[in-house]
C-alpha positions, -999 to +999 in steps of 0.1 A: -451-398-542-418-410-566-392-424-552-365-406-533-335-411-564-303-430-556-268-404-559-241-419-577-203-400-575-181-405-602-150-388-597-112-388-610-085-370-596-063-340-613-084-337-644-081-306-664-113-290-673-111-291-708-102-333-713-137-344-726-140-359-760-174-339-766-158-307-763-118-314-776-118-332-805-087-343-796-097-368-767-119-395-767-142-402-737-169-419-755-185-425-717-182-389-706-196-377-738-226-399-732-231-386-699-230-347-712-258-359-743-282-372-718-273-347-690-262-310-680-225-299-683-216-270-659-189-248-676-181-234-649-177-252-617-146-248-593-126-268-564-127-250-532-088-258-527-065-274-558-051-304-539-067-336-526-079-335-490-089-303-485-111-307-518-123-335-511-130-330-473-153-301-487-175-325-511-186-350-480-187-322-455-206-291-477-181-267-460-150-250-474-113-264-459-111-233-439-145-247-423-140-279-418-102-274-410-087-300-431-067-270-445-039-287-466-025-322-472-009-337-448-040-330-423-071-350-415-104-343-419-114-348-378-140-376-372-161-352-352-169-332-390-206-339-397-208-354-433-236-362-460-226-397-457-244-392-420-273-375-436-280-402-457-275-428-434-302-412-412-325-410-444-324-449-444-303-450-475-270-475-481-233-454-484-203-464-501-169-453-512-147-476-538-111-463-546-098-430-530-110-411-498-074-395-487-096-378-459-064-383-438-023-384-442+001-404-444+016-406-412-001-410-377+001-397-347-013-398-313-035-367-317-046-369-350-043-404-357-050-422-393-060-453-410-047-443-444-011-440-426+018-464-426+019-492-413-015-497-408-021-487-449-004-517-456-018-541-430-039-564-454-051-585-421-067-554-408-081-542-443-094-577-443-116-571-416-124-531-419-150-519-442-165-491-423-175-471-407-158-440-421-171-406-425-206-415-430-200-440-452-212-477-439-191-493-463-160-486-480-132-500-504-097-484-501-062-475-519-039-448-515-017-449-547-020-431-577-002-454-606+031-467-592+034-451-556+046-478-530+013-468-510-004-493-523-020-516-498-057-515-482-090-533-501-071-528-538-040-550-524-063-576-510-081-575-544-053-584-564-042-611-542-077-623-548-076-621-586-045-646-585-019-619-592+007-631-565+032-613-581+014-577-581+049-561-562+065-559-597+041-534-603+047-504-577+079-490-563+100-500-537+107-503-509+064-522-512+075-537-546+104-540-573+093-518-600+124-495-621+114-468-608+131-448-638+105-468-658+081-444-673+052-439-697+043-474-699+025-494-668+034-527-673+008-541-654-022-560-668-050-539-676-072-568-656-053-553-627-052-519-631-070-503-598-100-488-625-108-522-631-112-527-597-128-499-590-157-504-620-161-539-606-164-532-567-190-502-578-207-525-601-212-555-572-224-530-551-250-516-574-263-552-578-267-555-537-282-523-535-306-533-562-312-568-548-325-552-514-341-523-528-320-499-511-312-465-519-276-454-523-251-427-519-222-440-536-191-426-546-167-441-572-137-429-568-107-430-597-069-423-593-063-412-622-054-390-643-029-380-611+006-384-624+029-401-622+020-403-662+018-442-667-006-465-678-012-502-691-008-507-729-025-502-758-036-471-737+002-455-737+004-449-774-033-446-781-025-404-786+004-394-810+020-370-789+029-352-825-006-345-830-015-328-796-017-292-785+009-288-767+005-257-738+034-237-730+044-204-715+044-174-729+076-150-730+069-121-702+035-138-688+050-142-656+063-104-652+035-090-635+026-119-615+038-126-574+074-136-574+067-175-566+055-176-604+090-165-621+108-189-593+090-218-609+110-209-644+139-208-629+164-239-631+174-239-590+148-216-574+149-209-536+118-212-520+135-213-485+114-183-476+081-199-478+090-228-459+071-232-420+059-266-411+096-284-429+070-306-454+069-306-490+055-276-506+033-287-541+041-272-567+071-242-553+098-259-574+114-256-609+089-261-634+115-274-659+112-306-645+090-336-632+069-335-602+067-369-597+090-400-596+117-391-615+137-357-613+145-360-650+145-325-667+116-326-688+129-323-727+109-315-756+094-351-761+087-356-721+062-325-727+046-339-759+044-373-744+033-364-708+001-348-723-006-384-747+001-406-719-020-384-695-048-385-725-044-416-726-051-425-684-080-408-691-094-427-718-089-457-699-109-446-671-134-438-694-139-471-702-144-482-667-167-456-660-192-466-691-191-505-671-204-485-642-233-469-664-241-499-686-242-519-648-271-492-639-288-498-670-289-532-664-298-534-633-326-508-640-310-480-619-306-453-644-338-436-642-339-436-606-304-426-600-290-388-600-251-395-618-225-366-611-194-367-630-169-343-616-130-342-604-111-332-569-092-302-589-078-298-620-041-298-637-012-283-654+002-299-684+027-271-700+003-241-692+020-207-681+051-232-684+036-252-649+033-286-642+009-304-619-004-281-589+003-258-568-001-222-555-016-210-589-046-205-592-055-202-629-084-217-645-070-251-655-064-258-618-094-247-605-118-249-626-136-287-633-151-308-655-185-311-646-218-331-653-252-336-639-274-365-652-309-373-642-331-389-668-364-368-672-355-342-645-320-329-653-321-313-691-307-336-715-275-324-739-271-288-722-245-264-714-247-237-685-219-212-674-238-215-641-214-212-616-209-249-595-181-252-564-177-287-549-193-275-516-228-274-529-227-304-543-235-319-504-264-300-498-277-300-536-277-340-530-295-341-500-320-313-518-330-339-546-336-364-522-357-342-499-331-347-469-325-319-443-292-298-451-276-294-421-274-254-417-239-255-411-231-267-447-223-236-465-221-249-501-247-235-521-286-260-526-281-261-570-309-283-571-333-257-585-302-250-618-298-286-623-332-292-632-334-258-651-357-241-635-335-210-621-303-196-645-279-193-614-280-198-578-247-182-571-227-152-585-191-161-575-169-188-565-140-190-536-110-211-544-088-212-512-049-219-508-028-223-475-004-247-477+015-235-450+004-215-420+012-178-427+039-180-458+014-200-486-019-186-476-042-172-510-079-172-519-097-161-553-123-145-560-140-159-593-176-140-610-187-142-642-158-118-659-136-112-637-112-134-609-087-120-584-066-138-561-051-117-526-026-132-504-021-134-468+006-101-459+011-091-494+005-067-514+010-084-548-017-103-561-035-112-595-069-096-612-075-110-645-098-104-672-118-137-683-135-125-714-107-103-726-083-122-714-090-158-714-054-171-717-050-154-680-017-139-699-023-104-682-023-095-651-043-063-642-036-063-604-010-034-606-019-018-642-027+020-643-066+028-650-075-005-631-075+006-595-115+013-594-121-021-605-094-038-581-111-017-552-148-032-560-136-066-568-114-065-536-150-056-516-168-083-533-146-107-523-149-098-487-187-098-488-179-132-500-158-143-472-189-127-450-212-147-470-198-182-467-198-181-425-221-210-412-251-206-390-252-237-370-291-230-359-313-198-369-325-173-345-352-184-328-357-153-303-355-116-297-323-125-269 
């Protein structure tokens, strides 16, 4: 009998689909690229939800956010979820998490309280002494920022305190450090301090316990970046000539079919008043004409150039960590026992359809992801597949390769049988979900082969879009004469896909 392999997690956060060096000449990702030669790239795989928690709730739980009920950020992923981390754990094998989780917000309270909320975040005595349990993960390795953000604090703060950088404040924005926050583009922190170095080194000691004591591992390293706020450590900042990039940008009239919340974003003071319910911020509802992030600059011609070669840029750098992670498992001897999956939490606007970021729109370079499978021997070397993938499978698809039970109330989809190439597809669509508030911000797509179409909770507008005529998403079908037949069947397919996705905790096991 072979050995059951080891799962390894790579993931970065806000990475648009189409930012491998393999496939875009103009990026290099020399690490990523060696990953797609020696494994499978999906072409199209999807986020279940375009932010952070309810995303990545969905990859440790196999269940979509309205499932698992960590709906939108600011929630928490309850503690009472069952996740593959447990699975594993039961199987005998190690679990780990190094960098972000963000399985719960950043405030506590009483009822739903949380470890990755102030104060506590920034307690280094208790992150001192706290490596686990969490989420079926025995041991983890924490932050909370992404670039500057004064949430640093947890295992990356102690870390630099350990590497002798006493001074690491100067780095991150008040009131938890000094940094100008009008400073932008350039990190001026060492790159020997930068939180992928710490990630690629606190993977990489792991891999040699894990080795050491013949364990098998679930382990998931997971990056920051290429999340704005758009900075990172030289030479990386000016590694990309922002001249010399494609620059996306929005068409004249794309948004003139589309719901209303797309022509607010093009608007220099759009109201959004009517949307909001819960009184917290609402991603992405917001003039487009400006930053998301840090500062509320208006973003001018060179802001939109640069953006895209700094955010280039963060993700070469992460590249390089990753490739210390996969020379470590060649070392160590790991490779060819080890299934590697190379994916992101959702994906980004830089300058397409005149967005920036994220937010209620759900065009392919939010939702869909870069995605890559590699298992030496089993998983087909240097191949492409337009096999559908969604972050919920890829729970039960682990467990699958390492002949684990999936829990029947995991509803992602078992791809084990497509990743090894012995079946073309194992699903025909994918559901992207969207409710960022309660009632007002409440959307879910529909995505097959051709065709996508997103509805929305008491509405009548909507979007249907062409993929293979349309691929730019620049036309809107949802209310165009001759396409009613086709709204109608897509708009039953979708809710034989919202009847397909319900969980069956336990089969039927009698007549009554």
């Amino acid at each position: 009998m072979s050995r059951r392999p080891n799962i390894l997690l790579i993931t970065s956060d806000q990475q648009h689909w189409n930012t491998i060096g393999a496939f875009q000449p103009e990026i290099s990702t020399p690490n990523l690229d060696r990953l797609a030669c020696q494994g499978t790239t999906f072409d199209r795989a999807y986020c279940p939800n375009p932010t952070c928690t309810p995303s990545r709730a969905s990859i440790i739980t196999g269940q979509y956010p309205s499932q698992h009920g960590a709906w939108t950020l600011g929630t928490k992923l309850l503690e009472d979820r069952h996740t593959v981390g447990e699975s594993f754990q039961d199987a005998g094998y190690r679990t780990a998490l190094v960098g972000k989780a963000h399985f719960q917000p950043l405030k506590s309270t009483e009822d739903y309280p949380s470890v990755e909320a102030y104060p506590i975040l920034q307690d280094l005595e208790h992150w001192r002494n706290f490596n686990g349990p969490f989420y079926g993960f025995d041991h983890v390795e924490l932050a909370r920022n992404h670039t500057n953000e004064a949430h640093v604090g947890q295992h990356y703060a102690l870390w630099l305190e350990e590497q002798g950088c006493a001074n690491w404040r100067e780095y991150f924005l008040p009131p938890t450090g000094t940094m100008d926050p009008t400073q932008t583009y350039t990190w001026p922190i060492p790159e020997q301090y930068h939180y992928n170095t710490w990630i690629a080194e606190r993977t990489t000691s792991l891999l040699e316990q894990y080795k050491k004591a013949d364990d098998p591992f679930f382990m998931w390293a997971s990056f920051f970046d290429p999340h704005p706020e758009y900075l990172v450590p030289e030479p990386w900042d000016s590694m990309y000539d922002p001249e010399k990039l494609t620059i996306p940008s929005l068409t004249p009239g794309e948004h003139d079919r589309n719901p209303p919340h797309f022509r607010l974003t093009q608007e220099e003071n759009p109201d959004f008043s009517h949307l909001a319910e819960t009184g917290f911020g609402i991603h992405g509802y917001r003039s487009h004409h400006y930053y998301e992030y840090g500062s509320k600059s208006r973003l001018t011609e060179y802001d939109k150039k640069k953006l895209v070669a700094v955010y280039y840029g963060m993700i070469s750098m992460m590249d390089k960590y990753i490739g210390s992670i996969l020379d470590k498992l060649d070392e160590l001897g790991l490779s060819e026992d080890t299934l590697v999956v190379f994916t992101t939490d959702h994906g980004h606007f830089f300058g397409q359809h005149g967005l920036q970021a994220k937010g209620g729109f759900h065009y392919e370079d939010l939702i869909k992801l870069p995605f890559i499978a590699r298992y030496p021997g089993r998983v087909p070397a240097g191949k492409r597949t337009e096999a559908m993938q969604s972050l919920v499978d890829l729970a039960p698809t682990f467990l699958s390769f390492c002949n684990i039970p999936i829990p029947p109330a995991m509803t992602g989809i078992d791809q084990k049988d497509v990743w090894l190439g012995n079946a073309d597809t194992a699903r025909q669509h994918a559901l992207c979900e969207f409710r960022h508030e309660p009632s007002t911000i409440h959307q879910k797509t529909y995505i097959e082969q051709r065709y996508k179409i997103t509805v929305y909770y008491n509405q009548t507008y909507g979007e249907l879009f062409d993929l293979e005529a349309d691929p730019g998403e620049l036309r809107n079908l949802w209310d165009e004469p001759g396409y009613e037949q086709l709204k109608a069947e897509l708009l039953l397919k979708y809710i034989w896909a919202e009847l397909g996705k319900e969980p069956m905790p336990m089969p039927r096991i009698h007549h009554a």
